[in-house]
C-alpha positions in Angstrom: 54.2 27.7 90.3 51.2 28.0 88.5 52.5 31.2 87.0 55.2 30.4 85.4 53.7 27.2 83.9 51.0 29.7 82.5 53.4 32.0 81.3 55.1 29.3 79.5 52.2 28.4 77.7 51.9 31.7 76.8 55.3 32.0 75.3 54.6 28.9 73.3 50.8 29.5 72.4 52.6 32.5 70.3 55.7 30.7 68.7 52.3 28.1 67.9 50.5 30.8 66.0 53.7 31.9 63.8 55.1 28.6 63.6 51.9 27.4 62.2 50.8 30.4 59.7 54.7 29.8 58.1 54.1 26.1 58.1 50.8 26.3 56.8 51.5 27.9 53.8 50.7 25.5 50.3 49.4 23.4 52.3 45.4 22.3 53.5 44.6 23.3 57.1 43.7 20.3 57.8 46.7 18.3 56.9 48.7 20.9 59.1 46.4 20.1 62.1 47.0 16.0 61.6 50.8 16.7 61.3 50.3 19.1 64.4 48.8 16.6 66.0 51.1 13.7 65.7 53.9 15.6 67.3 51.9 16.3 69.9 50.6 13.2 70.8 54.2 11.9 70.3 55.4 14.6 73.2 52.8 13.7 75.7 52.9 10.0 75.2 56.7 10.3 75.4 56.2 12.6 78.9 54.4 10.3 80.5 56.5 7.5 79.5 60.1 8.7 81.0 58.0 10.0 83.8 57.1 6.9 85.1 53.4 8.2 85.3 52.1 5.0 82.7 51.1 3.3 85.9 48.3 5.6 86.5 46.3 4.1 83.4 44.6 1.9 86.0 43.1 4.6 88.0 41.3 5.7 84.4 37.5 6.1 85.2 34.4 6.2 83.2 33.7 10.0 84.3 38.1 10.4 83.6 37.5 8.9 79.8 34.3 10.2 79.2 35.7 14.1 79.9 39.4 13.8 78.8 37.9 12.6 75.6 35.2 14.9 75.1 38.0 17.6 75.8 40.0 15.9 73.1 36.9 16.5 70.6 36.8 19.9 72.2 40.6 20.3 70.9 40.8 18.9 67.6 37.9 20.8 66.4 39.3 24.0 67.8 42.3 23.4 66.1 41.0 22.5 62.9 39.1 26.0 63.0 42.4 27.5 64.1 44.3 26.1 61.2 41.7 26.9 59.2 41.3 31.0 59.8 45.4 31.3 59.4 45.0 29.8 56.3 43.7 32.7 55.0 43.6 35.5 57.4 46.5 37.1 59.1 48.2 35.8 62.2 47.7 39.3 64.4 44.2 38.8 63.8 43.3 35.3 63.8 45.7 34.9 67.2 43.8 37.6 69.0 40.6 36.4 68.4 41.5 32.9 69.1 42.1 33.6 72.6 38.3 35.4 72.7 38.3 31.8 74.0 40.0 33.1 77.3 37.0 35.2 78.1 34.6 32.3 76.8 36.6 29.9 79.6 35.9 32.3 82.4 32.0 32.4 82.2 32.0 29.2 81.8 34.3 28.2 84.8 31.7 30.5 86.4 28.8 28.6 85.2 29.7 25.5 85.3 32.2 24.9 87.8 30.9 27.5 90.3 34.2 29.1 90.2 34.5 32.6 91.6 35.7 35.4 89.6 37.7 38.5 90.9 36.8 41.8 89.6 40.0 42.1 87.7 39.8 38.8 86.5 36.5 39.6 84.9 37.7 42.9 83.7 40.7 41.3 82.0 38.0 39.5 80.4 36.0 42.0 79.3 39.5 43.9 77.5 39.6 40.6 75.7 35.7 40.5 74.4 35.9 44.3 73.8 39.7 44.0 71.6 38.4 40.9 69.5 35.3 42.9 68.7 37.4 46.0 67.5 39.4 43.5 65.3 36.1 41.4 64.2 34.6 45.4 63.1 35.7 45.6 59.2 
């Protein structure tokens, strides 16, 4: 199931990026990322409502907070950034380079999670470093 849920973000990570670079325009990046941001939070909070899943507040820890909330830092900044480079670059470059992230992600689940990596995983990768370095080359 994993897949598909992956695939699915996929699909909307891209309608993101040209959803954004049209919305964007006039506008500061960092209004667009509040705005952005508001919707989101209004989605989540709106999931776990009908879901029932409100009740789980109370098994919250210190290490839960202390993580979700750096990852929420971890987020807003990224986005900011993101809103930022399509303000003024184009979205088949800014996109692409974005997801360098992907690569970034992998050495660190290996680093810091002690998460194996399969050779094709890690030459997936390596495509991604090497095709955001061809597009970073003026």
């Amino acid at each position: 199931m994993w897949k598909i849920y992956a695939l699915l973000s996929a699909f909307f990570a891209a309608g993101t990026a040209i959803l954004a670079k049209i919305g964007i325009k006039g506008i500061n990046g960092n209004l667009a990322t509040a705005i952005r941001t508001v919707v989101v939070l209004f989605i989540a909070w709106g999931i776990v409502l009908f879901s029932g899943e409100l009740k789980e507040l109370k098994t919250l820890n210190k290490n839960n907070l202390i993580f979700l909330g750096l990852s929420g830092l971890a987020t807003g900044l990224s986005w900011i950034f993101y809103f930022k480079a399509l303000e003024t670059g184009d979205v088949a470059k800014v996109a692409p380079i974005d997801k360098l992230s992907l690569a970034i992600t992998l050495g660190l689940a290996f680093l810091i999670l002690k998460e194996p990596i399969e050779a094709k995983t890690l030459f997936g990768g390596l495509l991604i470093v090497i095709g955001s370095v061809i597009i970073l080359i003026k």
